[in-house]
Backbone as CSV, one residue per row, in Angstrom:
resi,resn,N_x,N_y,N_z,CA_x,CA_y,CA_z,C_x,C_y,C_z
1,UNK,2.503,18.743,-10.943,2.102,17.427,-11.440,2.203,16.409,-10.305
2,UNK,1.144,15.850,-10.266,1.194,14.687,-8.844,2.252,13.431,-9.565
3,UNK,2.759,12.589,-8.429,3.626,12.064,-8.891,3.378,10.877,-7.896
4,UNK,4.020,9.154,-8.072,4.096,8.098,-6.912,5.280,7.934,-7.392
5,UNK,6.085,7.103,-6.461,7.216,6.640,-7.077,7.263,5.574,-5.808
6,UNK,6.723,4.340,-6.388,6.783,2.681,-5.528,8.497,2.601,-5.748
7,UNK,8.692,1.702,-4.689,10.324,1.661,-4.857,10.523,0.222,-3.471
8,UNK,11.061,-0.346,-3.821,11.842,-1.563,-2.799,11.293,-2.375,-2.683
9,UNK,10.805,-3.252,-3.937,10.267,-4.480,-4.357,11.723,-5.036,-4.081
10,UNK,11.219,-6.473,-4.770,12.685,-7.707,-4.915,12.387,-9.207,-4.906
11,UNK,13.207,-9.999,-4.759,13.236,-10.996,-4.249,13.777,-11.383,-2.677
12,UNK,12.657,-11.942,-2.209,13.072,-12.658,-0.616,12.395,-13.856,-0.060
13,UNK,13.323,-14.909,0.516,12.806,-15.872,1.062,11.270,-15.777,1.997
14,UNK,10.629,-16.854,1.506,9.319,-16.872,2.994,10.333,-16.547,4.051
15,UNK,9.503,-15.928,5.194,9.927,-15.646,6.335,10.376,-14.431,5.983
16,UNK,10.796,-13.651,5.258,11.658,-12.260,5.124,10.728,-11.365,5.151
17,UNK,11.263,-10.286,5.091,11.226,-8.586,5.075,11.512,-8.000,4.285
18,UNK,10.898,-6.875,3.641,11.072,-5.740,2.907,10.264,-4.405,2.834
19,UNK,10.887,-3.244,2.876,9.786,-2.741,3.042,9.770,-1.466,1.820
20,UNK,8.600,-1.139,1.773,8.546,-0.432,0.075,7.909,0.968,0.777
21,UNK,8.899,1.535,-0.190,8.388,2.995,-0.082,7.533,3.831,-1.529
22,UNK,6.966,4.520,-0.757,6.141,5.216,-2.017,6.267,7.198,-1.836
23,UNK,7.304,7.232,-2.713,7.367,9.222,-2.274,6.268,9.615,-3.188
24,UNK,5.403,10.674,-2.474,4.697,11.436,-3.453,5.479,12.662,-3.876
25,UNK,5.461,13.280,-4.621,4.970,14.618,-5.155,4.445,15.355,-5.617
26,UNK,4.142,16.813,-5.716,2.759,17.192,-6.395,1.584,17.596,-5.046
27,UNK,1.506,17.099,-4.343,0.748,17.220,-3.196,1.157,16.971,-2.024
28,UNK,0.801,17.211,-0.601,1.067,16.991,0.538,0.433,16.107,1.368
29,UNK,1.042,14.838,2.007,0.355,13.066,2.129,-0.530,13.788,3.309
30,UNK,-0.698,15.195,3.767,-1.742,15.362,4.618,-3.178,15.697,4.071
31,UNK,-3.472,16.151,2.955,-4.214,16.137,1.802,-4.923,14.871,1.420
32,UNK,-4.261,13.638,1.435,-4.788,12.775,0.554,-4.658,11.516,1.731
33,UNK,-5.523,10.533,1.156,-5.432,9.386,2.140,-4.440,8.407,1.094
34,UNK,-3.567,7.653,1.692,-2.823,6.716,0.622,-2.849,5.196,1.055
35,UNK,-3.039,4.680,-0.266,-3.008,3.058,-0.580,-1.978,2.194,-0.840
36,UNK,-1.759,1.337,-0.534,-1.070,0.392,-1.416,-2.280,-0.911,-1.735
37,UNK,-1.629,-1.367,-3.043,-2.680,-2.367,-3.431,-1.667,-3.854,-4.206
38,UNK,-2.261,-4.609,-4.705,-1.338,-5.840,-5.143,-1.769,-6.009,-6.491
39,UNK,-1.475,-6.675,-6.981,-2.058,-7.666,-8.005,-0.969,-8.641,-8.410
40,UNK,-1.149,-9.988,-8.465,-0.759,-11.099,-8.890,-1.093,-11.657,-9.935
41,UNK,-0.518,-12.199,-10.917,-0.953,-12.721,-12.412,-1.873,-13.350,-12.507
42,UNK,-3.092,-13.017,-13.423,-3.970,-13.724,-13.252,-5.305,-13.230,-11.833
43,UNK,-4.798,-12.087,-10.798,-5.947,-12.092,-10.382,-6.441,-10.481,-9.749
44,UNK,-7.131,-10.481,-9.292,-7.893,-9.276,-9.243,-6.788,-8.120,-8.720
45,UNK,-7.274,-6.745,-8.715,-6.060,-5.816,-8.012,-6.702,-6.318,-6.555
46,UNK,-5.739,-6.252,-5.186,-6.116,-5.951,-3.918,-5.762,-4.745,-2.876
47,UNK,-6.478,-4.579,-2.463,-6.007,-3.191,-1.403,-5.762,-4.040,-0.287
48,UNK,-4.191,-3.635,0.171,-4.155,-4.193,1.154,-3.776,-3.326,2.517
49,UNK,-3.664,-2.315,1.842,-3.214,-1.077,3.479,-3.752,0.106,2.956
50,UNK,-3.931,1.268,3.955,-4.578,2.143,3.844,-4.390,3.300,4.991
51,UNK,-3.641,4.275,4.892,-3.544,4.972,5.711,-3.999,6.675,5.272
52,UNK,-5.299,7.325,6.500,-5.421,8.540,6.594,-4.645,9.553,6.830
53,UNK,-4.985,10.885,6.364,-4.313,12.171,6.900,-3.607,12.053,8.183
54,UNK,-2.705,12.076,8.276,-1.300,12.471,9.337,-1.769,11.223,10.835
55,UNK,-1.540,10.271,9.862,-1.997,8.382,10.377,-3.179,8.495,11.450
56,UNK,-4.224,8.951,11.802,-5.010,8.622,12.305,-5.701,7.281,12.253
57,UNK,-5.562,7.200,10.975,-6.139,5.954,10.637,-5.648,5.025,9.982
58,UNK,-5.413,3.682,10.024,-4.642,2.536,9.224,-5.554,1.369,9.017
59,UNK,-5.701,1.118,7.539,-6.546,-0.533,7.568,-5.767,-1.195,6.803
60,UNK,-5.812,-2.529,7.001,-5.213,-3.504,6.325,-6.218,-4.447,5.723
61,UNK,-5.744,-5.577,4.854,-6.546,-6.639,4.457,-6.126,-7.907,5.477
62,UNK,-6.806,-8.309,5.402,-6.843,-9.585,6.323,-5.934,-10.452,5.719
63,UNK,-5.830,-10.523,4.685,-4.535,-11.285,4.563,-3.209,-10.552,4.725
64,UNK,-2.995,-9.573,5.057,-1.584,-9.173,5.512,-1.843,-8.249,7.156
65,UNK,-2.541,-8.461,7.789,-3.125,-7.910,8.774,-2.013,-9.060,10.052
66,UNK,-1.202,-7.539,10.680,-0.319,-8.369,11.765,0.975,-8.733,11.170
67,UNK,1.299,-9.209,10.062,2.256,-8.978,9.084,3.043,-8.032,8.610
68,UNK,2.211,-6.936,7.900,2.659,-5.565,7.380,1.808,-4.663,8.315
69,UNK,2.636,-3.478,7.882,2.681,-2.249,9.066,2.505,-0.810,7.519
70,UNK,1.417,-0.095,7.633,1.868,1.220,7.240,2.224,2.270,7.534
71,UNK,2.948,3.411,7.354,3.644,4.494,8.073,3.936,5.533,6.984
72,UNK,4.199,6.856,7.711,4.476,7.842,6.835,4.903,8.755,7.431
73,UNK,6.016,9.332,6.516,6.998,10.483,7.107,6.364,11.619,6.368
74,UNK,5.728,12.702,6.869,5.382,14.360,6.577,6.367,15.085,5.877
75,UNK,7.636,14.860,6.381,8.754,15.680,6.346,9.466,15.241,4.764
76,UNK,9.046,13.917,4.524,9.828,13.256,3.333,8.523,13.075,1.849
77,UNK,7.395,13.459,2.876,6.654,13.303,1.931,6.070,11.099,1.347
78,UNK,6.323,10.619,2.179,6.664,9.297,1.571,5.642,8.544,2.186
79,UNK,5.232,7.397,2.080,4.612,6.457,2.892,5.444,5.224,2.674
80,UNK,5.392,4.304,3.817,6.046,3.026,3.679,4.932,1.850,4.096
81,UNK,5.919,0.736,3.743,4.683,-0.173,4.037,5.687,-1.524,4.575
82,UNK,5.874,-1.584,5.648,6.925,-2.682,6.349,6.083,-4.162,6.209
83,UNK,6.985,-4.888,5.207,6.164,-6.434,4.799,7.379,-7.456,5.644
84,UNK,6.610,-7.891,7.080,7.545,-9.143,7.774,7.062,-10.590,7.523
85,UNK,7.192,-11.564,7.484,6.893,-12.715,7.505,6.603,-12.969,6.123
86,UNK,7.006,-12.636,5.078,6.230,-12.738,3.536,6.441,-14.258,3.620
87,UNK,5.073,-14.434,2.393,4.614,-15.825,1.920,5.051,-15.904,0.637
88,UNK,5.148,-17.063,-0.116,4.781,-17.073,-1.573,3.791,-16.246,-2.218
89,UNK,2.499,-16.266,-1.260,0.993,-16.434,-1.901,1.537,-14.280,-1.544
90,UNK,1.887,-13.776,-0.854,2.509,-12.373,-1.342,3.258,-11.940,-2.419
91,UNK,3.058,-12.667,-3.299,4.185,-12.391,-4.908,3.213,-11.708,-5.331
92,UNK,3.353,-10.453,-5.689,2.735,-9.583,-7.029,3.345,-8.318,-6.999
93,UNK,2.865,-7.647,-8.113,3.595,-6.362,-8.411,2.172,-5.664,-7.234
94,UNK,3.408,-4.519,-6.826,2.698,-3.834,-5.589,2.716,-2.452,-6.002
95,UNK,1.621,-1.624,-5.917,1.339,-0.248,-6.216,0.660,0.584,-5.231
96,UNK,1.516,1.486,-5.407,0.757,2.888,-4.271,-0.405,3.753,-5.069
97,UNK,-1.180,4.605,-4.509,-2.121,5.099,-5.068,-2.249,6.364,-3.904
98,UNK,-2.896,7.065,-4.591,-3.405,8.469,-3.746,-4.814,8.532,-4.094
99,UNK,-6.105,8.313,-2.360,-7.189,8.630,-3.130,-7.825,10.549,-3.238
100,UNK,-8.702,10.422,-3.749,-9.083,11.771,-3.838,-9.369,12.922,-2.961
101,UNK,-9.280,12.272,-1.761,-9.961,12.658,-0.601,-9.075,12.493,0.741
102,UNK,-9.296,12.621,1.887,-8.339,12.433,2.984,-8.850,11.046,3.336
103,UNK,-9.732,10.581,3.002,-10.028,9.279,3.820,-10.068,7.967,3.016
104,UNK,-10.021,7.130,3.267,-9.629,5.755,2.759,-11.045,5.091,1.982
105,UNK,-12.007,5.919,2.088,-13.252,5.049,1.184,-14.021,4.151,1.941
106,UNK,-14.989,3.733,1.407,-16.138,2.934,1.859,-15.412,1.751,2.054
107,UNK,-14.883,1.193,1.432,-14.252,0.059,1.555,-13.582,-0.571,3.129
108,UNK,-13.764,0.378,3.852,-13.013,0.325,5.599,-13.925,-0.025,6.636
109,UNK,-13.425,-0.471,7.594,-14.456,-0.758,8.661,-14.001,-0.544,9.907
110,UNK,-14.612,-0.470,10.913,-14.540,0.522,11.999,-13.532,-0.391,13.011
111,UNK,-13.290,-2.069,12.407,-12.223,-2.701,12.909,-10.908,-2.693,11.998
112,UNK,-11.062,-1.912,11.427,-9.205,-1.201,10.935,-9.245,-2.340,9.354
113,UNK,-10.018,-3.135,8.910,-10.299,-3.769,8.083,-10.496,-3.146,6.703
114,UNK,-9.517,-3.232,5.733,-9.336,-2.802,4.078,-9.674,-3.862,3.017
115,UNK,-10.800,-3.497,2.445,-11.019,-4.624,1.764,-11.583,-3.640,-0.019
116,UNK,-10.569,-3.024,-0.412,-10.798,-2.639,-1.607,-10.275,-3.628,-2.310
117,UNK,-10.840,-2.978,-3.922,-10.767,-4.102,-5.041,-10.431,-3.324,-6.464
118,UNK,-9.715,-3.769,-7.551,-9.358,-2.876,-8.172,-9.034,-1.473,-8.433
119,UNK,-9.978,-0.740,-9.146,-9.120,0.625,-9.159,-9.665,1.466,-8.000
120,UNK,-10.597,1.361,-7.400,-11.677,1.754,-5.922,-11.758,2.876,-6.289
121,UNK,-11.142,3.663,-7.301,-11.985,5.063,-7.239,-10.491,6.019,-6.883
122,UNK,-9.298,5.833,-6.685,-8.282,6.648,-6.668,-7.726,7.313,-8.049
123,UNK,-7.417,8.494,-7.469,-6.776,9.282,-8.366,-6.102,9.232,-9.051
124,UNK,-4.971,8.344,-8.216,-3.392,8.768,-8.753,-2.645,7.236,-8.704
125,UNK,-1.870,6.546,-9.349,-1.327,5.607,-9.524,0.181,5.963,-9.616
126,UNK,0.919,5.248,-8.740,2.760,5.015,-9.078,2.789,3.663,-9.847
127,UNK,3.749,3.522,-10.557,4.088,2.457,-10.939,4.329,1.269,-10.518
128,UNK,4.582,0.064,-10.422,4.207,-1.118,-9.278,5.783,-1.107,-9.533
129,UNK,5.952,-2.077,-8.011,7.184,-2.974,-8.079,7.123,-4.015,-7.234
130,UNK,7.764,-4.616,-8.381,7.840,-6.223,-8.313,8.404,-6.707,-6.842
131,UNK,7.522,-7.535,-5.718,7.790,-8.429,-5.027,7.504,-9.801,-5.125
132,UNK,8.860,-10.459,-5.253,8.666,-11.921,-5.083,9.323,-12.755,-3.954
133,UNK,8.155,-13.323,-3.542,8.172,-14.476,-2.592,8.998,-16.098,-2.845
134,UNK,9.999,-16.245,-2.430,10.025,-17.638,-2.750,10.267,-18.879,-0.944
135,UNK,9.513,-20.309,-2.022,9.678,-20.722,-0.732,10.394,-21.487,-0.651
């Protein structure tokens, strides 16, 4: 059974750090390309990182681009997603995803640029966790 498990939401001042992990199980993160995405009350889901089979490839959204960092350990099975400088306007529940495929989708561009939008077509959903921003 495939599995996400988002983990290391919270509360932290603007200016802070946190960084959230997402373990899979069920499959091997060299298999699948993995997401994290946002959503905030009231507004659309966002993709904001995106990393390929055994990191070749990483995109971000322009609004967290230079900010957050994605990464992934083989050995643990996990992906992380290192959030520095958080804003307010970064408050939402944050979710990992597994897409179907090794690669990150149409949604990418050849300048490392992630600009998915709701469910984009992934497989697999973890449960969100809550990051809040305060300023």
């Amino acid at each position: 059974e495939v599995q996400l498990q988002a983990s290391g939401g919270g509360l932290v001042q603007a200016g802070g750090s946190l960084r959230l992990s997402c373990a899979a199980s069920g499959f091997e993160l060299d298999d699948r390309a993995i997401a994290w995405f946002r959503q905030a009350p009231g507004k659309e889901r966002e993709g904001i990182s995106c990393t390929t089979t055994a990191n070749l490839k990483k995109y971000y959204a322009d609004s967290v681009k230079g900010r957050f960092a994605i990464s992934s350990d083989s050995a643990k099975n996990t992906v992380y997603l290192q959030m520095n400088s958080l804003e307010p306007a970064d408050t939402a529940v944050y979710y990992c995803a597994a897409a179907p495929s090794r690669t990150c989708g149409p949604a990418t561009s050849y300048s490392g640029r992630f600009y998915a939008t709701g469910d984009y077509g992934m497989d697999d959903w973890g449960k969100g966790t809550q990051v809040t921003v305060s300023s």
